[in-house]
MMTF fields as JSON, N, C-alpha, C and O atoms, coordinates in Angstrom:
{
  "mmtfVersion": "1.0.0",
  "mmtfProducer": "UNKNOWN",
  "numBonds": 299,
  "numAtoms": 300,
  "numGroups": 75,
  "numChains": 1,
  "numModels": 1,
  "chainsPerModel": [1],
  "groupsPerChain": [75],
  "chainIdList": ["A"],
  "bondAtomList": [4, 2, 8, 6, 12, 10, 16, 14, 20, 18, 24, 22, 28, 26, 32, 30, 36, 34, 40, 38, 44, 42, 48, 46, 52, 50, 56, 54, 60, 58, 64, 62, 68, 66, 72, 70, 76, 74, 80, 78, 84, 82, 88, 86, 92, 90, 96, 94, 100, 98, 104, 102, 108, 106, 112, 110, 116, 114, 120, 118, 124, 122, 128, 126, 132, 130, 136, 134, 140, 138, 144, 142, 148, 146, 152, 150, 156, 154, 160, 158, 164, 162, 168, 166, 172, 170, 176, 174, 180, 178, 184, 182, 188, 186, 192, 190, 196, 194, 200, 198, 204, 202, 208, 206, 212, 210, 216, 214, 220, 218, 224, 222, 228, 226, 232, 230, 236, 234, 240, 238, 244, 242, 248, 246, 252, 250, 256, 254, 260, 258, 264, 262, 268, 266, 272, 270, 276, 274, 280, 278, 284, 282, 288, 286, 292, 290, 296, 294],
  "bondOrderList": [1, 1, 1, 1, 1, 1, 1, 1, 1, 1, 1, 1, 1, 1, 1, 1, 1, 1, 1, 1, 1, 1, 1, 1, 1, 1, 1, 1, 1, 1, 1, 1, 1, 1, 1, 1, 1, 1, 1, 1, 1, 1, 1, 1, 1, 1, 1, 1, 1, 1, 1, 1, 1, 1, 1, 1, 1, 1, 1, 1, 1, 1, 1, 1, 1, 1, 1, 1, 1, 1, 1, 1, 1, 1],
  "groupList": [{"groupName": "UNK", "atomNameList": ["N", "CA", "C", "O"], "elementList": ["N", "C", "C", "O"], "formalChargeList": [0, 0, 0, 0], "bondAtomList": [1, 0, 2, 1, 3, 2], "bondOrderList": [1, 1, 2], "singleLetterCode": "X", "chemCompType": "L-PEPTIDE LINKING"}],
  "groupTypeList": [0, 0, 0, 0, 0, 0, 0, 0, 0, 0, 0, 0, 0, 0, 0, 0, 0, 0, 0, 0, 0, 0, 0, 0, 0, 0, 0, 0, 0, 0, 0, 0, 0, 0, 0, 0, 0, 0, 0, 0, 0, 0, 0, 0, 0, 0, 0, 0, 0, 0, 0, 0, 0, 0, 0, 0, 0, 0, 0, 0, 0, 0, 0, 0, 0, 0, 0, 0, 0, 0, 0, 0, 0, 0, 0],
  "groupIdList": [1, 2, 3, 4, 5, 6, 7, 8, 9, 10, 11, 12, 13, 14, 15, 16, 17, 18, 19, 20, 21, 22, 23, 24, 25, 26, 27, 28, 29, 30, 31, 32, 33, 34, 35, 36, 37, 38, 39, 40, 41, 42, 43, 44, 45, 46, 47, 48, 49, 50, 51, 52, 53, 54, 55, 56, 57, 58, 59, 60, 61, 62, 63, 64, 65, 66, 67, 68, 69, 70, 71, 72, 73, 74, 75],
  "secStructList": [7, 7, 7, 7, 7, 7, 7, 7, 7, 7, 6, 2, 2, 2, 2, 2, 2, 2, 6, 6, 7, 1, 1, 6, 6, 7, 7, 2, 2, 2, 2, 2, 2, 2, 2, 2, 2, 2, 2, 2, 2, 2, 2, 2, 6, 2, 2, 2, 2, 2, 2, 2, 2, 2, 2, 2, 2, 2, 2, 2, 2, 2, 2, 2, 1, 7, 6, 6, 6, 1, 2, 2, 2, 2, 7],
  "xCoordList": [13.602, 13.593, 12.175, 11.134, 12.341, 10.48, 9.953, 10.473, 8.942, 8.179, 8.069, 7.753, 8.469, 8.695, 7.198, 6.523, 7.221, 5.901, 6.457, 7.139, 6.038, 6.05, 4.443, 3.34, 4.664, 3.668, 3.639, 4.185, 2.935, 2.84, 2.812, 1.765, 3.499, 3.07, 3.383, 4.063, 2.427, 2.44, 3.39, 3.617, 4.571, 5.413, 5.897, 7.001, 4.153, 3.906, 4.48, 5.131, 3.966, 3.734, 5.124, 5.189, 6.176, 7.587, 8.283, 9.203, 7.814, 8.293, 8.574, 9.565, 7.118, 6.828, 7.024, 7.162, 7.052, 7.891, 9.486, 10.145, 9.727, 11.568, 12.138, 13.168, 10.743, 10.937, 10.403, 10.58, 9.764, 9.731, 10.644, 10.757, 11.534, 12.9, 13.395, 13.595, 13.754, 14.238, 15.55, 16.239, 15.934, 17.377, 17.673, 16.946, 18.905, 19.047, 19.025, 18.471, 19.543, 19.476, 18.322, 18.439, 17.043, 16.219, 15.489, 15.199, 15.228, 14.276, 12.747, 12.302, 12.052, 10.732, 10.106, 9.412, 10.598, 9.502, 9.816, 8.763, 11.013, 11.244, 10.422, 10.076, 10.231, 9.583, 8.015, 7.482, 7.424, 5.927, 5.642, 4.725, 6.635, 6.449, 6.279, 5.334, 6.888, 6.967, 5.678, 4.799, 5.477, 3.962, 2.976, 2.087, 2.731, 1.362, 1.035, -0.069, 3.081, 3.008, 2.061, 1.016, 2.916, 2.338, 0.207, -0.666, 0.241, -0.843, -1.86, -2.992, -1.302, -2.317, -2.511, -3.559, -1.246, -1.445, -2.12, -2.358, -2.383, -3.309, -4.628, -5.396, -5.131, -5.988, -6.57, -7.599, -5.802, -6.309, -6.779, -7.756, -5.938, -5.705, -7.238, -8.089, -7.192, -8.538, -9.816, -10.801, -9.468, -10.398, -11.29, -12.46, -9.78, -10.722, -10.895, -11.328, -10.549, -10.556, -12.682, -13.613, -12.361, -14.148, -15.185, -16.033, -14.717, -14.949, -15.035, -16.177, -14.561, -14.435, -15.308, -16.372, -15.055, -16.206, -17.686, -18.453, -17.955, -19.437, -19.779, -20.932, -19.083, -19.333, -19.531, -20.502, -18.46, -18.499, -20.243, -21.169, -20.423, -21.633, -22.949, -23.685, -23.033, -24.784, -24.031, -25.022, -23.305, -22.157, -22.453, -22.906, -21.923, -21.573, -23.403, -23.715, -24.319, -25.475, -26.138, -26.42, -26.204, -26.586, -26.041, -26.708, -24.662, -24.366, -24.65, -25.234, -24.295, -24.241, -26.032, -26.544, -26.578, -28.217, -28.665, -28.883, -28.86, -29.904, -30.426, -30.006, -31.354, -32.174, -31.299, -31.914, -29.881, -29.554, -28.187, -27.552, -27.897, -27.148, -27.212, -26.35, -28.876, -29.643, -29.807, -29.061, -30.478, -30.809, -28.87, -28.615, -28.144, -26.987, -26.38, -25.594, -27.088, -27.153, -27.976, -27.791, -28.693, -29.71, -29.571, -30.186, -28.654, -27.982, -27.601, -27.193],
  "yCoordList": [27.073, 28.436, 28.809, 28.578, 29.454, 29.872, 31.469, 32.529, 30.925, 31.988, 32.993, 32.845, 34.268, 35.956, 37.34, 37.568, 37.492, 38.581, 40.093, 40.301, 40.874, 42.363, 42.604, 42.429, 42.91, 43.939, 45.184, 45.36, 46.331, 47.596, 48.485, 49.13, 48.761, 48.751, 50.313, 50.839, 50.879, 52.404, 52.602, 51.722, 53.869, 54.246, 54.224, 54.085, 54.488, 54.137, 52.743, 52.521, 51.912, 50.725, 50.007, 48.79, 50.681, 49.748, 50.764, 50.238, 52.35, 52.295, 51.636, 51.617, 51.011, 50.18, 48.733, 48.003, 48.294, 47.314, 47.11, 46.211, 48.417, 48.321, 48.324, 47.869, 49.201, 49.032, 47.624, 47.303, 46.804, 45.513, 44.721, 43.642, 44.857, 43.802, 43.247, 44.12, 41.837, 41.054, 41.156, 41.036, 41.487, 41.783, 42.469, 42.192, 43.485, 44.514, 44.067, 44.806, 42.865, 42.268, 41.19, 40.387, 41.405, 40.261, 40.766, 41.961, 40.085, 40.436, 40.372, 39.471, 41.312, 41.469, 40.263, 39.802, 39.851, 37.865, 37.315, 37.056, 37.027, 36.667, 37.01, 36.287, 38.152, 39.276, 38.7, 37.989, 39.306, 39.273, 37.576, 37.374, 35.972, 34.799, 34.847, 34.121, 35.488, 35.257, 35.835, 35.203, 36.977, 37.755, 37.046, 36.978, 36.153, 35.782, 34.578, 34.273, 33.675, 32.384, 32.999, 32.599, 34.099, 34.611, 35.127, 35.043, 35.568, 35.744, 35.008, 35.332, 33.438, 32.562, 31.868, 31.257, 31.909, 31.097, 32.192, 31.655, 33.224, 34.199, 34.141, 34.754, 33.672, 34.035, 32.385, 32.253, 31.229, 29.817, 29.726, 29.075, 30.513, 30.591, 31.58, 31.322, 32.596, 32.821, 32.634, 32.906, 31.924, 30.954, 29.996, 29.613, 29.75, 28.657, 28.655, 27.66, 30.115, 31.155, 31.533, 31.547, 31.739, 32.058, 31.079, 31.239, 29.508, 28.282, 27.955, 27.549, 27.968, 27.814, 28.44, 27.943, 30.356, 31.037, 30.369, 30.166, 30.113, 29.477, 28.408, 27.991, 27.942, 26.398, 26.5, 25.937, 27.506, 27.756, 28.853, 28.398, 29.557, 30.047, 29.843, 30.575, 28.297, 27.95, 27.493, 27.344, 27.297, 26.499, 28.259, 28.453, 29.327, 30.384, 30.706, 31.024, 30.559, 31.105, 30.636, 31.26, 29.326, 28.25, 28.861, 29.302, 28.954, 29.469, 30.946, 31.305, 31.846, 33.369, 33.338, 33.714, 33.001, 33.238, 32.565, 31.355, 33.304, 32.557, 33.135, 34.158, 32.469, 33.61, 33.235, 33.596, 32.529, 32.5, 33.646, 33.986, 34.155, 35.276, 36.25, 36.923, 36.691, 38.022, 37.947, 38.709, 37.316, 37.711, 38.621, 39.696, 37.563, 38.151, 40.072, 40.881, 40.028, 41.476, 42.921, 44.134, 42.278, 43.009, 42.736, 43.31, 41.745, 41.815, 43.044, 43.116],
  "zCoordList": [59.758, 60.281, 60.702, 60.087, 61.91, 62.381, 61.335, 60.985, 61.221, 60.426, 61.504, 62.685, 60.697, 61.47, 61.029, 60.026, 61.386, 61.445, 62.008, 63.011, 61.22, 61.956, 62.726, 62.21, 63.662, 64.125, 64.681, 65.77, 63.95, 64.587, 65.872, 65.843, 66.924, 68.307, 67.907, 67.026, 69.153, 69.575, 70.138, 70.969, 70.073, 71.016, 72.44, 72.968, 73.051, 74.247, 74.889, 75.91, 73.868, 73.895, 73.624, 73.794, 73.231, 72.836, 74.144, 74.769, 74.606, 75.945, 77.322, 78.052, 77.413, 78.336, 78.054, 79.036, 77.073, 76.884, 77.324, 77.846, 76.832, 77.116, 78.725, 79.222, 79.413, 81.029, 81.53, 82.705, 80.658, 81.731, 81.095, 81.677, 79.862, 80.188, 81.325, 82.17, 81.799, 82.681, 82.847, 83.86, 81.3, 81.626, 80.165, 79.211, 80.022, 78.717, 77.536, 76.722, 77.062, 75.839, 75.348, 74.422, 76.31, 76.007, 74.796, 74.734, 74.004, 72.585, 72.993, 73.704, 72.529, 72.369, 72.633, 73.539, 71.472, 71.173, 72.585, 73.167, 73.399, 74.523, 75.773, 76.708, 75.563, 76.786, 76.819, 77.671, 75.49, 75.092, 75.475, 76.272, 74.761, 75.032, 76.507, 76.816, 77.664, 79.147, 79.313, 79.9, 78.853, 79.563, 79.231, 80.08, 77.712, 77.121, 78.271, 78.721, 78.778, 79.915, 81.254, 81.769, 81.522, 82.644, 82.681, 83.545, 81.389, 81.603, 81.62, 81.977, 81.03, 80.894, 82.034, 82.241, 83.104, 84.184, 85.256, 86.338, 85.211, 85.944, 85.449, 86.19, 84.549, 83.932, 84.336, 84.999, 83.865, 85.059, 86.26, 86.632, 86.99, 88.403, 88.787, 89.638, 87.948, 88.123, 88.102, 88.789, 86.823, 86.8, 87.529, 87.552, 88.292, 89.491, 90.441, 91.022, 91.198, 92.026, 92.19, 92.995, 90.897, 90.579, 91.148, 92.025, 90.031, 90.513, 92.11, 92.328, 92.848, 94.46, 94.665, 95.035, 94.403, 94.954, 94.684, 95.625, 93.611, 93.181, 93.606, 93.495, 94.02, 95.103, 96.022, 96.527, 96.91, 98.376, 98.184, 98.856, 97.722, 98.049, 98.688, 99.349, 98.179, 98.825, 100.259, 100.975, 100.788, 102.383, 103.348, 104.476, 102.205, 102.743, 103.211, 104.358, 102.196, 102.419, 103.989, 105.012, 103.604, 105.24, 106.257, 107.193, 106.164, 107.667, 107.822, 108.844, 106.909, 107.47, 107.677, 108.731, 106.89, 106.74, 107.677, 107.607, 108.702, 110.057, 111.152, 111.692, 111.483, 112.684, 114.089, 115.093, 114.399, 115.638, 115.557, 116.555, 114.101, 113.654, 113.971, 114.537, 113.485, 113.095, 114.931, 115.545, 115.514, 116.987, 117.788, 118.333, 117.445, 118.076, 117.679, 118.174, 116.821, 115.994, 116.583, 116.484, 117.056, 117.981, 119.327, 120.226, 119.475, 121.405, 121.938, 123.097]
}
């Protein structure tokens, strides 16, 4: 048998829970297991979202940064 736990949630907080059910009879543990999936694969994804950005940066610097840029600016 899986070991069970209470935890305390705010009113608020078992409101808005009950509006993101997937469907009327899903249990808490069900709901919260999908959001912690979901949040971890957003939270990856961002991760390496970041990653790209910090790579692409010194590529981005070379090209935007240049005096055949800045002249077209003042055309």
């Amino acid at each position: 048998m899986n070991e069970v736990s209470t935890i305390q949630l705010e009113k608020k907080v078992i409101k808005e829970l009950k509006k993101t059910k997937e469907y009327p009879r899903q249990t808490y543990n069900e709901l919260l297991t999908r959001m912690c999936d979901v949040f971890v694969k957003v939270k990856n994804k961002n991760q390496y979202d970041e990653f790209l950005h910090k790579i692409q940066q010194p590529k981005m610097k070379e090209l935007w940064d240049n005096k055949e840029d800045e002249a077209w600016e003042h055309a």
